[in-house]
KOLBASE-622478 format. One record per residue: z, x, y of N, C-alpha, C, O, CB in turn. Coordinates in steps of 0.02 Angstrom, whole numbers, plus 50000, padded with zeros to 5 digits. Each point is the difference from the previous one (the first is absolute). Glycine has a CB too. Layout:
ZXYZXYZXYZXYZXY...
//
This chain:
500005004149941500004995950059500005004350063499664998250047500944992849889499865016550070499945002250059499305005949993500065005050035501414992149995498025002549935499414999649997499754998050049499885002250056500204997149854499814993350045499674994150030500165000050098499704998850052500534993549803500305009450127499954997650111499865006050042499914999950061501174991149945498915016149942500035005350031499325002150016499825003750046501234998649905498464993849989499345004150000499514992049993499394999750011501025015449916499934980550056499674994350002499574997649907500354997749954499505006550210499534996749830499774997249947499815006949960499915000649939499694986950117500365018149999499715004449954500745003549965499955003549950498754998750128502044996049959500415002049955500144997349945500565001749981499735001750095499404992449880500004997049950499565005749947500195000349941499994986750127499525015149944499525002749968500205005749948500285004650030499074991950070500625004349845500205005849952499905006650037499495001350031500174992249863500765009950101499955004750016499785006949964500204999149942500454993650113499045013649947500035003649930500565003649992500355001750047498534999449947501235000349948500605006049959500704992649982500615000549994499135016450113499994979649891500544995549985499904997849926499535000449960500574995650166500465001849872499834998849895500705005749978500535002350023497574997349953501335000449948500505003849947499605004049992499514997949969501184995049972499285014350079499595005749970500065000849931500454999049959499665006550137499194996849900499875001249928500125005149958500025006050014499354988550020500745001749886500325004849982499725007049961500225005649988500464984350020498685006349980499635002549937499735007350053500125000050060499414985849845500115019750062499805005050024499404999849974499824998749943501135006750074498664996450045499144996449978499775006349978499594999449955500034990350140500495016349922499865005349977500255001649914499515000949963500515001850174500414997649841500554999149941499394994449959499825001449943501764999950129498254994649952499594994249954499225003349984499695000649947501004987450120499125014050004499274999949979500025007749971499465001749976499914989050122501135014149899500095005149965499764998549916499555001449961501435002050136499824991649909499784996549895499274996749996499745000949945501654993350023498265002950071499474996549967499435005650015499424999049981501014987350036499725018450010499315006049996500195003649936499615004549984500134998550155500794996049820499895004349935500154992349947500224994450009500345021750033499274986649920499974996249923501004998649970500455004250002497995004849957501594985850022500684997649974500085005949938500544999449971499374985750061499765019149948500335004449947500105006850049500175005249972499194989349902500565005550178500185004350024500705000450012500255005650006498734994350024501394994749974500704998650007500154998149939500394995350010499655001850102499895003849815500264998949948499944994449963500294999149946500255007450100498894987149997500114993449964499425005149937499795005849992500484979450123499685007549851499545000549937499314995350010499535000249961501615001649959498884993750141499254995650037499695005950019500175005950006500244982350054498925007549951499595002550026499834998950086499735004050038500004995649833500494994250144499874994450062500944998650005500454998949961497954993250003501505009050127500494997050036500224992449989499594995649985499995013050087501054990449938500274991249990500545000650048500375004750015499444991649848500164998250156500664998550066500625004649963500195005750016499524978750032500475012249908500795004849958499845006550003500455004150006499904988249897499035009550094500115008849977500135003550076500395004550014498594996449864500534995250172500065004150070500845000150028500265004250036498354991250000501764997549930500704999550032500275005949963500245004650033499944981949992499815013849925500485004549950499645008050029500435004450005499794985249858499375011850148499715007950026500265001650052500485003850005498504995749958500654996950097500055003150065500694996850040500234994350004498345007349997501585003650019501014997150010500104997550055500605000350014499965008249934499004988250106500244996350051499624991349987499984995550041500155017650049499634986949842500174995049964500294997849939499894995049966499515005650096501035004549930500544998349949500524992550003500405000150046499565013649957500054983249974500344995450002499564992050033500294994850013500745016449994498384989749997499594993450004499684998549969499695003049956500324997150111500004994249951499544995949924499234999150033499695001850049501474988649889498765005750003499075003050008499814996850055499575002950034499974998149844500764991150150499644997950029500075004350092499654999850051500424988249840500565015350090499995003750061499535006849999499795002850051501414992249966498675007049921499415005549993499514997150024499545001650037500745004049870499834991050074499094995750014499984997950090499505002150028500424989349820500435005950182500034998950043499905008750069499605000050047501094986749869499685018050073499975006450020499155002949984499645001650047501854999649927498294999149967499565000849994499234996250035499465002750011501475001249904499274990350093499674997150044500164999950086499545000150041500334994349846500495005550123500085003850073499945007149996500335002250047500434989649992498995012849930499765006650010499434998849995499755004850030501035001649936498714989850013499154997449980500055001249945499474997149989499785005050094500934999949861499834997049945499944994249957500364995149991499865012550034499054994749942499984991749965499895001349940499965005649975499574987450109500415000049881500125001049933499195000549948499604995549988501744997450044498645012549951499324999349957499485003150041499434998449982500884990649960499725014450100499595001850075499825007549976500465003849984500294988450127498635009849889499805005749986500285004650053500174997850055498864997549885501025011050044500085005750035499645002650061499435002249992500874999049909499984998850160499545001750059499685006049996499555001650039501104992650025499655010949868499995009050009500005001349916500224996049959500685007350176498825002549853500105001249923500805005650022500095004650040498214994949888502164996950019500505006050001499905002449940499484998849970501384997550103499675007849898500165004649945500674998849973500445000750042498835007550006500884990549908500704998549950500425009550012500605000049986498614987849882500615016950147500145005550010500695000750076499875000550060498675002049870502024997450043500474999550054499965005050073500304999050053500384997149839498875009350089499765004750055499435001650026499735005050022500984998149944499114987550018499215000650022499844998750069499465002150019500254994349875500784999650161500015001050077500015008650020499765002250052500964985149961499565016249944500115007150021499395004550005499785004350039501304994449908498704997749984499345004549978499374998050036499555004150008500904997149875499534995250129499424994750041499975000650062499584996650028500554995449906500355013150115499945003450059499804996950044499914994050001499985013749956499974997850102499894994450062499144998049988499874994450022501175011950085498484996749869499364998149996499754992849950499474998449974500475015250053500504984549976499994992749957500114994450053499684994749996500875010249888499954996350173500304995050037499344996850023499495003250010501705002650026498894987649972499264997250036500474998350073500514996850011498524996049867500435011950168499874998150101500194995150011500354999350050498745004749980500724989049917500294991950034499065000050007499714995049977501975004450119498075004049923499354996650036499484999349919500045003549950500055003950211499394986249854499495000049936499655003049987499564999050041500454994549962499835010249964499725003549974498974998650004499824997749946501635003249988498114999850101499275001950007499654998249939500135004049955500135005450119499424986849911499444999849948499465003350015499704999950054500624990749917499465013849959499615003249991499434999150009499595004350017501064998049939499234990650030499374997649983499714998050076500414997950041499934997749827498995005050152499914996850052499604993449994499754998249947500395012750100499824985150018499734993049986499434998950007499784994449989501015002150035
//
């Protein structure tokens, strides 16, 4: 209310940094899904809500539908091909150096029209 009279309609308005920060570590996640579940000891072949909670430790203790939910506010989706070829090799960001990084910009076709 002392919003409302201080700033009028636009003090109603959400503000940012408000909420419950998050808990999950988006780095920590997309770490586990760039290597393979036997890399961490399961016996699958393919990721499942349970396996990402039980691996990566800033989702320890949620259930899937909160995996699922995190995972979808980072852009992942379900069944969605790969934007990039990775490597199941845990020191393959290392090895893959800086001459791999893509500029951001598209890339020129070869072909002309």
């Amino acid at each position: 209310m002392h919003c409302y009279q201080a700033e009028g309609a636009a003090g109603l308005a959400v503000r940012p940094g408000r909420g419950r920060p998050a808990q999950a570590d988006a780095a920590e996640l997309e770490t586990a899904l760039r290597q393979a579940p036997r890399v961490y000891g399961l016996t699958q072949t393919r990721w499942t809500l349970r396996a990402l909670a039980q691996v990566v430790p800033s989702l320890q203790g949620f259930t899937d539908a909160g995996v699922r939910q995190v995972l979808h506010r980072l852009g992942y989706r379900y069944k969605r091909g790969q934007p990039r070829l990775t490597s199941p090799d845990p020191a393959y960001a290392e090895k893959r150096g800086a001459w791999s990084r893509s500029s951001g910009k598209p890339r020129r076709s070869l072909a002309r029209s």
